[in-house]
C-alpha positions, 0 to 999 in steps of 0.5 A: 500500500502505497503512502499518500504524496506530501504537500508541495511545502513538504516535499524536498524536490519540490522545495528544491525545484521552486529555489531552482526556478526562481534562481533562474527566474532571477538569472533571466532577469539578470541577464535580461537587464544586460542585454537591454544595457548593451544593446542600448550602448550598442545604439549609441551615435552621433545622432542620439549621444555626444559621440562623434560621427567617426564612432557610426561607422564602428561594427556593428553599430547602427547608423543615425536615423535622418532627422525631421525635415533634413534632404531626402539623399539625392534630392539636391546636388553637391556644390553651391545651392541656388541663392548661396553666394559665389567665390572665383578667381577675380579679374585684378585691375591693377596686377603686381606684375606684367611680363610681355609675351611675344611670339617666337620662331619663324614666318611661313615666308621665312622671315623671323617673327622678332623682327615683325612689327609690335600690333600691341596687347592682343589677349590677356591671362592673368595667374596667381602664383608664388614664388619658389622659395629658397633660403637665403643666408643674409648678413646683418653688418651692423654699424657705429656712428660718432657723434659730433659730440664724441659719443658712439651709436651701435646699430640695433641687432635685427630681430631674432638674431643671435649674438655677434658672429653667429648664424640663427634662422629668421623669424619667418621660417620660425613662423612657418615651423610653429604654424605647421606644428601647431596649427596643422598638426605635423608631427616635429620631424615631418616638419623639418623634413618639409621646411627642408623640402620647400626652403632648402634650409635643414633645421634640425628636429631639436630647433623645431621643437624647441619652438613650441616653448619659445613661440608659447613664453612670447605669447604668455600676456596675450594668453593672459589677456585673452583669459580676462577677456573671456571671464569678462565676456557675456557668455562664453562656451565650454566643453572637455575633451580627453587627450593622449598626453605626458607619459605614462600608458596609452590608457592614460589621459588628461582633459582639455578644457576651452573657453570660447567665443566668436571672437576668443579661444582659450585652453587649459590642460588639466590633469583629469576631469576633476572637480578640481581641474574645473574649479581651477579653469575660467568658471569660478571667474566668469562673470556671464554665462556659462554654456556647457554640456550638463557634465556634472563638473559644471554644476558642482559647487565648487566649479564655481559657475553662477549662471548656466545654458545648457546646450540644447544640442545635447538636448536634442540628442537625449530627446532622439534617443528617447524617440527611439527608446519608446517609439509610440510616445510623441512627447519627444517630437514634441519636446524636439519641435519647440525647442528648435522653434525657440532656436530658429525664433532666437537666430531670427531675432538676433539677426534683426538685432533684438534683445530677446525673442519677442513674447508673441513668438515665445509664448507658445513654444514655451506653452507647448515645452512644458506641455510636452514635458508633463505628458513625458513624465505622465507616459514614463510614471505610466509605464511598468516592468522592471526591464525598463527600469534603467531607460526609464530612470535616464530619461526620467533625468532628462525630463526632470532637468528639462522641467526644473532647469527651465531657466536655464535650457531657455536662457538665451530666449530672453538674452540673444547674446547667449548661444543656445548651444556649445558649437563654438567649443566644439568647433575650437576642440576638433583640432585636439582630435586631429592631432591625436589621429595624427600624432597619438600620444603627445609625450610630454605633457608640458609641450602639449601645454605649449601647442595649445596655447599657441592654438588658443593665440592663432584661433583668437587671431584668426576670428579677428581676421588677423593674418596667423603667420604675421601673428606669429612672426610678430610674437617670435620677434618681441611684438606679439598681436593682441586681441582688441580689448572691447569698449564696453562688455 
């Protein structure tokens, strides 16, 4: 006779089934939660993240999705578009030089074409053209002259000559080594090869590179004043980027930090991306605003920063990936749609010259932003399932700080001095990412400190329309250029 079966409870298989199953139930989940984590990482790019466009060709990455309103591939030819201004070779009334051409060889009646009659100017061509360089040694003789009066005058040495009897290179061609280092990328040796090849003068690699730190002791007080004037602007734009520089491995970086305006760039080198390394940039003395990326360095006490925008396009990234997180939701079009509404009212209104959007046009889209906000939160708190528990916590973030930031996402509504968003920066730190691409690590972290000083001077120089080469053979001869300190700020 057999006994009757125990209850689940006290049965010993199927105690241990039930931990078993929920071990796996557990493990599934787990797993789950990884697999959604990567496969969000995996949908990173430029469209949705702040990850450059150079990452959307990587394996197994998918590609940005065409924005809204953006050309239909094919739809336009490449070049200038109707209505866009043109750029040619124009005619010049007044030519630097003019060689006169005649014709050679012989008549078909044997004469000689030298010795037939001049019918003047027929046809006209006109080229622009350099002269092939060559380095020529010049001898400075310098003399004394006697006064009258009994007292001797020495000529002054010209610039950048070294002591009496000695041979140096002149400024131009020490112009034209920091311009390729520094403003072109090319590596020290590739730079004395190529001055070689152009000049014929063979600078060694040791004098190339000693450059850098003598063309960055000249620049040292516009550096100085170009920092001020930073601090002084009304807004300024910054952003970080890491850099392969100073010994040690190749997983060790540092951070460059820039400060910029339309009209000023400034860098720092910092050891880390610290809060330290922040509070020891241009924020704690910037007296305008400050536009940046919502890198908690920038908000953090001590980094010092009074008065924030946030970008707006990193905002409209995280909106896209919000998008394509949860395709059936329309707050992220909406949210996207008056956002670049307000940008489009603000670039309109600061080409008229206004202050500040007109209320007419702000109105509204700020109506329909915070309408968009409070349906996203009302979607994202509707929304159940523990696997959706880390999207749904970043994009809680983001619509909390869209919400409780208002002031500052919207700032530059009410100020059109104030750039909507960090493209200045960006702009003055893509050359970083070159000469890294170019160079990989830069081994001494002092003369990285030095090329982007320099930068920082060019970059300042040429957004004045200020001639770079003459900037830098100035500063190399004692006279450096300096940005022009505005009237009222």
């Amino acid at each position: 006779m057999t006994s009757p079966p125990l209850p689940a409870a006290e049965c010993p298989a199927c105690a241990a089934r039930e931990v078993e199953i929920a071990e796996q139930a557990a493990a599934i989940a787990e797993l789950a939660a990884k697999v959604e984590r990567l496969e969000r990482l995996v949908s990173r790019n430029s469209g949705n993240s702040s990850f450059p466009p150079s990452m959307d060709a990587q394996p197994g990455r998918k590609r940005p999705r065409p924005k809204p309103g953006r050309r239909a591939e094919g739809s336009r030819g490449p070049g200038k578009q109707p209505g866009a201004p043109g750029a040619c070779l124009a005619w010049s009334p007044r030519p630097d030089e003019r060689i006169p051409v005649f014709p050679h060889g012989a008549c078909g009646c044997g004469a000689t074409l030298t010795s037939g009659g001049d019918l003047g100017v027929v046809a006209c061509h006109q080229q622009v053209e350099i002269p092939l360089v060559s380095a020529r040694v010049i001898q400075h003789d310098r003399h004394a002259v006697a006064c009258g009066c009994g007292q001797v005058h020495l000529a002054s040495a010209p610039p950048g000559a070294g002591a009496p009897g000695t041979v140096s290179y002149g400024p131009n061609l020490q112009a034209w080594c920091v311009y390729l280092m520094a403003a072109h990328h090319v590596p020290v040796h590739r730079c004395a090869e190529l001055v070689a090849a152009l000049t014929g003068a063979k600078p060694s690699a040791g004098f190339v590179h000693g450059l850098l730190a003598r063309a960055a002791a000249a620049i040292q007080p516009v550096t100085t004043l170009i920092r001020c004037l930073v601090i002084a602007a009304p807004a300024v734009c910054c952003d970080e980027t890491p850099v392969r520089a100073g010994p040690g491995p190749a997983w060790r970086k540092r951070w460059l930090l820039t400060a910029a305006t339309p009209l000023l760039t400034y860098y720092t080198l910092a050891p880390d991306r610290s809060v330290a390394s922040f509070a020891a940039f241009v924020l704690p003395d910037a007296a305008g605003v400050v536009v940046h990326d919502r890198y908690l360095g920038y908000d953090h006490p001590r980094a010092g920063v009074r008065t924030h925008q946030l970008c707006c396009a990193h905002l409209l990234r995280d909106l896209q990936d919000a998008a394509q997180t949860y395709p059936g939701a329309r707050w992220p079009a909406q949210i996207t749609t008056a956002v670049q509404g307000l940008i489009h009212a603000a670039n309109q209104a600061r080409a008229r010259g206004l202050a500040a959007v007109p209320p007419t046009t702000a109105i509204p889209l700020i109506g329909a932003y915070r309408g968009a906000i409070a349906a996203g939160l009302a979607d994202l708190a509707a929304r159940p399932g523990a696997t959706r528990l880390h999207h749904r916590q970043h994009r809680q973030k983001l619509l909390e700080d869209l919400r409780d930031r208002e002031q500052d996402v919207l700032r530059f509504v009410y100020d059109t001095r104030i750039p909507p968003t960090t493209n200045q920066a960006e702009r003055d730190l893509r050359p970083a990412k070159t000469q890294e691409k170019i160079s990989g690590r830069l081994r001494s972290a002092d003369t990285t400190g030095h090329r982007y000083a320099i930068r920082g001077y060019l970059s300042t120089a040429a957004k004045h329309r200020t001639d770079v080469l003459t900037a830098l053979r100035d500063a190399l001869t004692g006279t450096p250029w300096m940005p022009p300190i505005p009237s009222h700020i």
